[in-house]
C-alpha positions in Angstrom: 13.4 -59.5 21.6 14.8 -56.3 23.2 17.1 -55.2 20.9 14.4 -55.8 17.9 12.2 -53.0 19.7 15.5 -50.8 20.1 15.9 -51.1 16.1 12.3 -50.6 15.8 11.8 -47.4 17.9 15.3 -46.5 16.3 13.7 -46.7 12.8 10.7 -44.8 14.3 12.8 -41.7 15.5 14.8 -41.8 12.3 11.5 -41.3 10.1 10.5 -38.7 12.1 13.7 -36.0 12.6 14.1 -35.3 9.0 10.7 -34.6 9.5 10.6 -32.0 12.1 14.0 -30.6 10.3 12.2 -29.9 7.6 9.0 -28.4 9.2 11.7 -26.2 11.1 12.7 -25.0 8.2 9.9 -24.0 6.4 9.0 -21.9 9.5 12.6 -20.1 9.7 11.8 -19.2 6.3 8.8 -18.1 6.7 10.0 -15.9 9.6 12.7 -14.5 7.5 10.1 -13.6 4.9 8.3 -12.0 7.4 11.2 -9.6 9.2 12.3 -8.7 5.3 8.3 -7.5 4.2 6.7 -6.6 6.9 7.2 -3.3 7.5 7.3 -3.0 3.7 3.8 -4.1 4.0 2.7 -2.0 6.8 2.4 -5.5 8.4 4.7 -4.1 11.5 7.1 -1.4 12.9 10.3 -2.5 14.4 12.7 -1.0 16.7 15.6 -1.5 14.6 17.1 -0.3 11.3 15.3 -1.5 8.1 19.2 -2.8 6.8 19.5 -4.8 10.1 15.9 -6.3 9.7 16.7 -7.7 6.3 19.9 -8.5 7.1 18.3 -10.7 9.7 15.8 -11.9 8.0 18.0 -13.1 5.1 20.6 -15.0 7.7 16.6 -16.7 9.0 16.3 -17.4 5.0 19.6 -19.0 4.8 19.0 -20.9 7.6 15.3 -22.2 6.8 16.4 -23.5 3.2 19.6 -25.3 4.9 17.5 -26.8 7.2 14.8 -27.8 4.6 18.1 -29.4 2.0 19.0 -31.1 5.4 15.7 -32.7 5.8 14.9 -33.6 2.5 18.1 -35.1 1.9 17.0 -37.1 4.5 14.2 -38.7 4.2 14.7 -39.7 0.0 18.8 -40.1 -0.1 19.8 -41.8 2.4 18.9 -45.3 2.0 20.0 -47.3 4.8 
């Protein structure tokens, strides 16, 4: 009976970190997306160089869509 529950709140916890992996991601994206235009857009003024913003703001990019492939690769391809 115990170990059933295990595998059950196992299964639970599986369903949901792709999840939140993937909700990650679509916020470090949206981050980078924001340090790249925003002072383009007159949305902000930042302390450092324009170059080093977008720099950053593309290694936040890069980051968001691994962490979305990550997620979504997941939850529909692996099929335990």
């Amino acid at each position: 009976m115990e170990m059933q529950e295990e595998q059950t709140n196992r299964r639970l916890e599986n369903k949901y970190r792709p999840m939140g992996e993937l909700i990650r991601g679509i916020f470090f994206i949206l981050f980078g997306l924001f340090a790249i235009f925003a002072e383009k857009l007159g949305m902000g003024e930042f302390r450092i160089s324009p170059q080093m913003m977008t720099a950053l703001g593309a290694v936040l990019v890069l980051y968001g869509v691994f962490r979305v492939y990550n997620g979504i690769r997941k939850i529909f391809f692996n099929r335990n």
